[in-house]
PANUDREN-382217 format. One record per residue (C-alpha): residue in three letters; y, z, x. Coordinates in steps of 0.25 Angstrom, whole numbers, padded with zeros to 4 digits, always signed. Layout:
residues N
<atom rest="ALA" y="Y" z="Z" x="X"/>
...
***
This chain:
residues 279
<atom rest="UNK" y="-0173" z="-0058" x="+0010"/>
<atom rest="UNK" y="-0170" z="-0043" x="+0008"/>
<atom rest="UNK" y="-0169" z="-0034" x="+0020"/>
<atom rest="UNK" y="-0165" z="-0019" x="+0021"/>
<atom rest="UNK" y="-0153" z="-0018" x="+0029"/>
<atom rest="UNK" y="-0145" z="-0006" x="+0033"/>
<atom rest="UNK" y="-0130" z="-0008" x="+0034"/>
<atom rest="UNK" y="-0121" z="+0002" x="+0040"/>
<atom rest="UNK" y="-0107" z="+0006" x="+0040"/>
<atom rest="UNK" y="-0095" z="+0017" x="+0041"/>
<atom rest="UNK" y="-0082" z="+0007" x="+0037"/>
<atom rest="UNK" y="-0082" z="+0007" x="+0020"/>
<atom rest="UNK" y="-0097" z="+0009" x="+0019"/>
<atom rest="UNK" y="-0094" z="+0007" x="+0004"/>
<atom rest="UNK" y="-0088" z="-0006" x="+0005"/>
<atom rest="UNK" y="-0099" z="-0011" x="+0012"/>
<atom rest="UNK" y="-0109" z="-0003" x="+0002"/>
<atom rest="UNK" y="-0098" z="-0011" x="-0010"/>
<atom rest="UNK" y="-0103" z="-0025" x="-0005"/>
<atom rest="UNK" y="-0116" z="-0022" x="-0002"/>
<atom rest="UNK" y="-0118" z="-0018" x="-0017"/>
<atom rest="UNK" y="-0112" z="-0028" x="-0022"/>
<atom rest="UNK" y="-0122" z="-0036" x="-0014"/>
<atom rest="UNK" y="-0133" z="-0028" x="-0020"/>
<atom rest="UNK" y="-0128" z="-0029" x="-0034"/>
<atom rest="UNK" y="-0130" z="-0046" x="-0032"/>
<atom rest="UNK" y="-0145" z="-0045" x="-0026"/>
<atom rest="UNK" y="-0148" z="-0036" x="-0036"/>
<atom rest="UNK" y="-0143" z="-0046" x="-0047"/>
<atom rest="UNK" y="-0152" z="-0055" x="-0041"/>
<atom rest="UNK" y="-0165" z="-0048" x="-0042"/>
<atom rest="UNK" y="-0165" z="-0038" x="-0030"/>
<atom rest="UNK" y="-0168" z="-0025" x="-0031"/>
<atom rest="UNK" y="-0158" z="-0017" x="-0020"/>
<atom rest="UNK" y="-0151" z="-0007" x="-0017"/>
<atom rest="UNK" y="-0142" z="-0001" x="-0004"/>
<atom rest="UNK" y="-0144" z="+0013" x="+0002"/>
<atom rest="UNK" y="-0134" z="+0019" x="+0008"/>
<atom rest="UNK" y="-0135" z="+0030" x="+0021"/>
<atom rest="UNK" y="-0124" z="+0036" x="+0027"/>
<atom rest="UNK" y="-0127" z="+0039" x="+0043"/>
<atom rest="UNK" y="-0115" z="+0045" x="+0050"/>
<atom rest="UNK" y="-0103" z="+0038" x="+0046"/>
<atom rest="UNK" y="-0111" z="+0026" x="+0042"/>
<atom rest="UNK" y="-0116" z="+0022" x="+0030"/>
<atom rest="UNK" y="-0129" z="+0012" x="+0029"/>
<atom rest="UNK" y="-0132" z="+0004" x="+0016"/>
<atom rest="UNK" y="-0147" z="-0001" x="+0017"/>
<atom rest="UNK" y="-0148" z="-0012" x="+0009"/>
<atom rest="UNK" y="-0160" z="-0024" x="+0006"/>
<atom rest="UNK" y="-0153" z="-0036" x="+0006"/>
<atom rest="UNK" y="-0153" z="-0048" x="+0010"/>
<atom rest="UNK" y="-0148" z="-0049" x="+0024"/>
<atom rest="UNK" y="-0137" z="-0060" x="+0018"/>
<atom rest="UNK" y="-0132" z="-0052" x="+0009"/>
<atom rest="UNK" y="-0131" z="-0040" x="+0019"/>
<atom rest="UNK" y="-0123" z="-0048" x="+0029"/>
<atom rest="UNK" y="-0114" z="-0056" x="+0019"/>
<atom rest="UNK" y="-0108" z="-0041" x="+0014"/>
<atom rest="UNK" y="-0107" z="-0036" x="+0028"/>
<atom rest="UNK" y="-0098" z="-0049" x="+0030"/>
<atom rest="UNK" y="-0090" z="-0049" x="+0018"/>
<atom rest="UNK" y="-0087" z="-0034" x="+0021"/>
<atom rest="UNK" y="-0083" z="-0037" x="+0036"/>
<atom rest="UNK" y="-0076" z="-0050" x="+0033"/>
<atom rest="UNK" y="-0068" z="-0044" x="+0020"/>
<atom rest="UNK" y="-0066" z="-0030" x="+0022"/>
<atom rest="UNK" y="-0069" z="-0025" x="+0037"/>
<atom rest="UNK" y="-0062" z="-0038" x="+0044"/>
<atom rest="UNK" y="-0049" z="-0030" x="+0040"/>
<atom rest="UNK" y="-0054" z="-0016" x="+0048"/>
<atom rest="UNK" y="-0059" z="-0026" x="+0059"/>
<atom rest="UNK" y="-0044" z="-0032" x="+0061"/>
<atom rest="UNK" y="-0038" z="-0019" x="+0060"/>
<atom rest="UNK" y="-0046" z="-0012" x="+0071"/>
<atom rest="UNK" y="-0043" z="-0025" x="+0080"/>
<atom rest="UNK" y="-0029" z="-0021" x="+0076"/>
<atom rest="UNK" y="-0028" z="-0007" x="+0078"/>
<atom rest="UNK" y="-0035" z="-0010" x="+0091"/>
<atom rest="UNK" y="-0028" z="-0020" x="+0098"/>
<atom rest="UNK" y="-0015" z="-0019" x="+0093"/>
<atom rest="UNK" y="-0014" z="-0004" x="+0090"/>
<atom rest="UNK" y="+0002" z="-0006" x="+0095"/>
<atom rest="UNK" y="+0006" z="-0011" x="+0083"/>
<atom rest="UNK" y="+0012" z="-0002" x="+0072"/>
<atom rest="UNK" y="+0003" z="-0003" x="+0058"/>
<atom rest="UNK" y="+0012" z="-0013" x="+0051"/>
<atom rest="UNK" y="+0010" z="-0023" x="+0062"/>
<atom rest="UNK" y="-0005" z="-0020" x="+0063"/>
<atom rest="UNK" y="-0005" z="-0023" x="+0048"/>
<atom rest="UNK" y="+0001" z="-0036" x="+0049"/>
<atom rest="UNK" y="-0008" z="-0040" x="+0060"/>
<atom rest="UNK" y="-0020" z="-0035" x="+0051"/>
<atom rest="UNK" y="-0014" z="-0044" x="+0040"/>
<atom rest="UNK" y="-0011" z="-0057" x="+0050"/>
<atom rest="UNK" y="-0026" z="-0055" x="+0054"/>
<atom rest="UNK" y="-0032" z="-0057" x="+0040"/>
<atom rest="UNK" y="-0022" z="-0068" x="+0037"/>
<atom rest="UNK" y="-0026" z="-0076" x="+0049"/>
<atom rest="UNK" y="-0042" z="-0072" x="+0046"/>
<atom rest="UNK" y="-0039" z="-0076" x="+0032"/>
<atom rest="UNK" y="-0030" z="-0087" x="+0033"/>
<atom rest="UNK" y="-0035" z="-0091" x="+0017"/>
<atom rest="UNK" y="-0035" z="-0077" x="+0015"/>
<atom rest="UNK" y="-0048" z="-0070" x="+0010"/>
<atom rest="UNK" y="-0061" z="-0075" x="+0008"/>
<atom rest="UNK" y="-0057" z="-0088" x="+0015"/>
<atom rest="UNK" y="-0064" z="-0097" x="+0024"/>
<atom rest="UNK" y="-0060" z="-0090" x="+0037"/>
<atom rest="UNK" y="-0065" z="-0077" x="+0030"/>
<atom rest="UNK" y="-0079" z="-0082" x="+0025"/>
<atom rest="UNK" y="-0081" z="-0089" x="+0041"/>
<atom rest="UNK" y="-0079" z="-0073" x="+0046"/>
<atom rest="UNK" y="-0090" z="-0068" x="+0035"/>
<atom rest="UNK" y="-0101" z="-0080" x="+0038"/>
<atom rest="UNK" y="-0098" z="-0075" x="+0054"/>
<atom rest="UNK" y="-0101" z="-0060" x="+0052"/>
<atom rest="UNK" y="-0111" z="-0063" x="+0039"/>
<atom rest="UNK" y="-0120" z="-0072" x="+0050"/>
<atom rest="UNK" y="-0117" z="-0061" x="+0061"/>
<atom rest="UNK" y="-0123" z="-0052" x="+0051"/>
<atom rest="UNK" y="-0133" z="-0059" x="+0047"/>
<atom rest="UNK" y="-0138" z="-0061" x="+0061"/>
<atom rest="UNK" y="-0137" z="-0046" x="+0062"/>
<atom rest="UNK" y="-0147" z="-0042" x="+0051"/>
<atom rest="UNK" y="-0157" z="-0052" x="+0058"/>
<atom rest="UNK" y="-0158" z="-0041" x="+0069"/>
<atom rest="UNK" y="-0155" z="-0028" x="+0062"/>
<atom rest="UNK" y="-0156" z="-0022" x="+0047"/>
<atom rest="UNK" y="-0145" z="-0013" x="+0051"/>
<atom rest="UNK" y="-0131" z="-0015" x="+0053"/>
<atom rest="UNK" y="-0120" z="-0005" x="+0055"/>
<atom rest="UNK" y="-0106" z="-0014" x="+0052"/>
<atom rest="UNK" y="-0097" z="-0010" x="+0062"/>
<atom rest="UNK" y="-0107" z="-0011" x="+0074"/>
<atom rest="UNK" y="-0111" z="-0024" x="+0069"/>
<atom rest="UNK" y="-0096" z="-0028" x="+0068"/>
<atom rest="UNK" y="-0093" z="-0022" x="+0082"/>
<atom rest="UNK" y="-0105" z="-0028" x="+0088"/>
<atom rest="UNK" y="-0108" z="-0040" x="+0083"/>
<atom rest="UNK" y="-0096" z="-0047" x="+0076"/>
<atom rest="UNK" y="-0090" z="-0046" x="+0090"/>
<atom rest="UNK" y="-0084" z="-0060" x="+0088"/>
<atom rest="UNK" y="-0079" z="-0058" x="+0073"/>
<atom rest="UNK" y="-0070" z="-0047" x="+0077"/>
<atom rest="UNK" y="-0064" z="-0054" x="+0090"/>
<atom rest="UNK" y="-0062" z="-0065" x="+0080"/>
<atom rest="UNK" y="-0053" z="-0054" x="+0073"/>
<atom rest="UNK" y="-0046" z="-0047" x="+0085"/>
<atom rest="UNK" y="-0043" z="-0064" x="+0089"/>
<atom rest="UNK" y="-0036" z="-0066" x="+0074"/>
<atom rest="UNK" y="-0030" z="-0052" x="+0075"/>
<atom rest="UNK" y="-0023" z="-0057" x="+0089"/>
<atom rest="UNK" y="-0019" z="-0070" x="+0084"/>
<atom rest="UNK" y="-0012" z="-0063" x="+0071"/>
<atom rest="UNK" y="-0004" z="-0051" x="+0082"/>
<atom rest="UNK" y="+0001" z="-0065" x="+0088"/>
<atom rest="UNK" y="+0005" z="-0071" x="+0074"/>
<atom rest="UNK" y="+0013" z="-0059" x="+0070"/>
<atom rest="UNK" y="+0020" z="-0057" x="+0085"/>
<atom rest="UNK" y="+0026" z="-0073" x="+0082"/>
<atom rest="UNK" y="+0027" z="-0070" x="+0068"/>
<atom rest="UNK" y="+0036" z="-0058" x="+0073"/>
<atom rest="UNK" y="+0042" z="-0065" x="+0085"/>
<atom rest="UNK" y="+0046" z="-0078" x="+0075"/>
<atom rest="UNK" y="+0053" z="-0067" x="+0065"/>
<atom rest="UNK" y="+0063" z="-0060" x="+0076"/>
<atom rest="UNK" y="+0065" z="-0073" x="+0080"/>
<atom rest="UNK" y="+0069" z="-0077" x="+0068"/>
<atom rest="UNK" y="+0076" z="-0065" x="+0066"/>
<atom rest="UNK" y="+0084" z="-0068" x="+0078"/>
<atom rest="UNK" y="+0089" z="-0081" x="+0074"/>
<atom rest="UNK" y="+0092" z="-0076" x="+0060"/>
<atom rest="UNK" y="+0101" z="-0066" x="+0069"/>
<atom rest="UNK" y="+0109" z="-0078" x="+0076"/>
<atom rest="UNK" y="+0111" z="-0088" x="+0063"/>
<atom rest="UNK" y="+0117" z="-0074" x="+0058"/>
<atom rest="UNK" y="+0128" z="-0072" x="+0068"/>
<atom rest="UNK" y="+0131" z="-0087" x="+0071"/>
<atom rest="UNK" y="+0143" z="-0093" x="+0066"/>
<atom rest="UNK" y="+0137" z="-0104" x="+0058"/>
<atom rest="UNK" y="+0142" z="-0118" x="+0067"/>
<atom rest="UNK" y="+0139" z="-0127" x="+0055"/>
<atom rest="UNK" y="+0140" z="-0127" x="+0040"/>
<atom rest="UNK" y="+0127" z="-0134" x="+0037"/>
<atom rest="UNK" y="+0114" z="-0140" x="+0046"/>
<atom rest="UNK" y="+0104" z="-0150" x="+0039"/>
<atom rest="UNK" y="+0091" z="-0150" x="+0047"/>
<atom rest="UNK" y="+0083" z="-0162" x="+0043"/>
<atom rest="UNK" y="+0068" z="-0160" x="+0049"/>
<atom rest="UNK" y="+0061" z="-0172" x="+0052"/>
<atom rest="UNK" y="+0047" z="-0179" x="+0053"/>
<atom rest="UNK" y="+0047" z="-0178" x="+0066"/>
<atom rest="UNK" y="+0049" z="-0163" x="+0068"/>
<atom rest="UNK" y="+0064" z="-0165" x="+0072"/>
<atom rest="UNK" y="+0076" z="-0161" x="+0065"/>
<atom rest="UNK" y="+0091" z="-0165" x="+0063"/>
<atom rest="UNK" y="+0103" z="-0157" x="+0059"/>
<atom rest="UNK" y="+0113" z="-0162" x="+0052"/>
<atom rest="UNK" y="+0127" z="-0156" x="+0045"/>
<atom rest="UNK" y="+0130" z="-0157" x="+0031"/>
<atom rest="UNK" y="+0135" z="-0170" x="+0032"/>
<atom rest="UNK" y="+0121" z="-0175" x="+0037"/>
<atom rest="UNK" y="+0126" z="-0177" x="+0051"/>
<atom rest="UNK" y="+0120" z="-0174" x="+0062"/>
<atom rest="UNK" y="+0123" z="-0160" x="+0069"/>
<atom rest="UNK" y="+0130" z="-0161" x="+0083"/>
<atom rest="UNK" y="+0135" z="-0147" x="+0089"/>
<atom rest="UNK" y="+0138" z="-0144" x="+0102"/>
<atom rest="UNK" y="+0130" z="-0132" x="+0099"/>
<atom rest="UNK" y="+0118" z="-0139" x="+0099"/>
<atom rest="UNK" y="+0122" z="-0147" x="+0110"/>
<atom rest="UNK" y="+0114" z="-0134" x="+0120"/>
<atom rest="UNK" y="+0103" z="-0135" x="+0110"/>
<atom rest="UNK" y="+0100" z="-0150" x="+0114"/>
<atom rest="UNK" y="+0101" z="-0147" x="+0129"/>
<atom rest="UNK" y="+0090" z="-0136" x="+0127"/>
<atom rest="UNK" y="+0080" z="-0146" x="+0117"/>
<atom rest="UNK" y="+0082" z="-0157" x="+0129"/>
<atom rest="UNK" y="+0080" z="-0147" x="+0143"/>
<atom rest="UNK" y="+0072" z="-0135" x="+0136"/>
<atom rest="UNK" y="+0059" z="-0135" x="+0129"/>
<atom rest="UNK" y="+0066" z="-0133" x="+0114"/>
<atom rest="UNK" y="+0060" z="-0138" x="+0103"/>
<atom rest="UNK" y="+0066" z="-0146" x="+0092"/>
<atom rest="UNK" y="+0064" z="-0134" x="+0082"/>
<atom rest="UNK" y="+0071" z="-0123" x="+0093"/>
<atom rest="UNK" y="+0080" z="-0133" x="+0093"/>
<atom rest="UNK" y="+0084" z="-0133" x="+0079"/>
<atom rest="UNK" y="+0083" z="-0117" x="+0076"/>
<atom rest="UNK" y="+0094" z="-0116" x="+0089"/>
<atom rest="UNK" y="+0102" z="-0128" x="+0084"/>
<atom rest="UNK" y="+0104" z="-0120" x="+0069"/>
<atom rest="UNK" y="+0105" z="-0106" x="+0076"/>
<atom rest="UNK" y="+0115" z="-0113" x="+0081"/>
<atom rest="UNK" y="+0123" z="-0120" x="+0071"/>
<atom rest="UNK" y="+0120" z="-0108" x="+0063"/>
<atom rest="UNK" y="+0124" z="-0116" x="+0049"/>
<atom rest="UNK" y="+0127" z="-0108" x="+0037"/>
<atom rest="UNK" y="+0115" z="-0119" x="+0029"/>
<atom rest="UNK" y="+0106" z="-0127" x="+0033"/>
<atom rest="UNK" y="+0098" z="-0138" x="+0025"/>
<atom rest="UNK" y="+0083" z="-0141" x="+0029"/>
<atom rest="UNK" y="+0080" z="-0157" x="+0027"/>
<atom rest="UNK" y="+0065" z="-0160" x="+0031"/>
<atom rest="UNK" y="+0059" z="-0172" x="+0032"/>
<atom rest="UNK" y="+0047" z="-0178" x="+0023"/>
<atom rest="UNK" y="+0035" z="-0174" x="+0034"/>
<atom rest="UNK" y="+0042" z="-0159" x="+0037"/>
<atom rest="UNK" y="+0036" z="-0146" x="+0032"/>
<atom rest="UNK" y="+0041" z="-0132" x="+0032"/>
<atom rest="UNK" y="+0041" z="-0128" x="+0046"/>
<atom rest="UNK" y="+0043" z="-0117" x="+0056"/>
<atom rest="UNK" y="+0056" z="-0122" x="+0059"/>
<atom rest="UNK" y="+0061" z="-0124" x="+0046"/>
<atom rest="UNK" y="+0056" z="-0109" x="+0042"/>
<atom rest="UNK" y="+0063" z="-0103" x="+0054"/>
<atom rest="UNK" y="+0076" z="-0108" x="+0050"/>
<atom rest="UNK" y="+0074" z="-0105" x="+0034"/>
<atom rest="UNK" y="+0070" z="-0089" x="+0041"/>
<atom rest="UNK" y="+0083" z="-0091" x="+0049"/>
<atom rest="UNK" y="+0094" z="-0096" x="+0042"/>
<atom rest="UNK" y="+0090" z="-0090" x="+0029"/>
<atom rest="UNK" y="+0096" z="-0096" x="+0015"/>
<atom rest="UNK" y="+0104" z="-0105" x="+0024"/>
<atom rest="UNK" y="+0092" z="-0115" x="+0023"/>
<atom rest="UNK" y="+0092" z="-0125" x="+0013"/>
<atom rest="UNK" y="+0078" z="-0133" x="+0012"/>
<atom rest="UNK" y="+0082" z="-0148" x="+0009"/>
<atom rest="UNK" y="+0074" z="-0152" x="-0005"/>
<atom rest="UNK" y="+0074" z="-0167" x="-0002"/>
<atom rest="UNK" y="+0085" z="-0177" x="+0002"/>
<atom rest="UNK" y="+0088" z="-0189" x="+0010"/>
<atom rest="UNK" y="+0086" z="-0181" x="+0025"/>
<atom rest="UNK" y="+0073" z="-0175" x="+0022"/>
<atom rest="UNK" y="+0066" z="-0189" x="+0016"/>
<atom rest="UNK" y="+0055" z="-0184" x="+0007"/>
<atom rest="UNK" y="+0054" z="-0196" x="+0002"/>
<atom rest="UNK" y="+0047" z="-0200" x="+0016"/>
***
């Protein structure tokens, strides 16, 4: 069912005026004879058009969604965490659409936000034949941009670990560097089980009394098995090191942080007797 409905804006009235067209170019190839009028009022422009209300709210969505989402996040930004120097606000803009588009654009999480603010819309133009964008985004989409300023929180977090996990790693490059290296070689074989063994080039098994403070701590402190091994090879500080993992154990956080931190000192097993792929 046709309707007249007056649509009004003053962010990029010609991008919304672009889809809206484009709109009116596929009616009209179905047999409707339309057309958009266009009135400037203040520093808002109004596009009447006699659409169908679906069509009307499925542009406004698209547009919101795809285009103005970005202004949305920005404003959340500039807001809250008007702190931050531009760079930082720009990788928090860009960790915000990563986490909102995890698949990246037009993906499943995307066309859930549309089919929200499209029904919102739709809802809307069940009340009123006129809609001015921003006053329907500040009033009711409500929840849609709290959704936002939540993902927008959650992606400050990331980067802050993100950033504290670099200088740590930093740190720990800083004291392989100026260790005097206590041993030639360490193998590390990664088991099934999430333990680990070291061993020396001669396949032996590793006994230092370096580590012998290192195993008080695991048994009276709350040190984790992958603590332990990080401290155990800062402490060694072995000029190579040769990663065995067993058949079950993927890439993980610990193997990546010793790759960052010891560099081209890492040597990733392909496959022998120690790392039973054949399991």
């Amino acid at each position: 069912m046709l309707e007249l409905i007056s649509i009004g804006t003053y962010t990029n009235p010609t991008l919304l005026f672009n889809r809206l067209n484009d709109e009116l170019k596929v009616l009209q190839s179905q047999g409707y004879s339309l057309n958009i009028d266009i009135d400037k009022v203040g520093k808002y422009t109004f596009m009447d058009c006699f659409f169908p209300k679906t069509s009307i709210a499925n542009c406004l969505a698209e547009i919101i969604i795809e285009e103005w989402e970005t202004l949305l996040i920005g404003k959340i930004i500039r807001e809250k965490f008007y702190y931050y120097n531009e760079e930082e606000k720009e990788a928090i803009l860009n960790k915000t659409k990563k986490m909102l588009n995890p698949a990246g654009l037009n993906s499943y999480h995307q066309h859930q936000r549309k089919e929200k603010v499209m029904q919102r819309i739709l809802e809307y133009l069940e009340l009123s034949k006129n809609l001015i964008v921003e006053g329907f985004i500040s009033f009711r989409l409500k929840d849609y941009q709290e959704e936002l300023e939540l993902i927008v929180n959650t992606a400050v977090d990331e980067l802050l670990m993100e950033k504290e996990y670099q200088e740590f790693i930093r740190l720990l490059k800083y004291f392989v560097e100026i260790q005097e290296p206590r041993i030639e070689k360490v193998q590390i074989v990664f088991k099934n089980n999430g333990k680990f063994s070291l061993l020396d080039e001669k396949d032996k098994p590793i006994k230092h009394e370096c580590l012998d403070g290192l195993m008080i701590d695991l048994i009276e402190n709350e040190i984790n098995y992958e603590d332990l091994l990080i401290s155990a090879l800062i402490t060694l500080a072995p000029q190579g090191l040769i990663l065995h993992k067993e058949s079950e154990v993927e890439s993980n956080e610990t193997i990546k942080t010793i790759e960052k931190v010891f560099g081209n000192r890492v040597i990733i097993c392909s496959g022998c007797s120690k790392c039973e792929h054949n399991k």
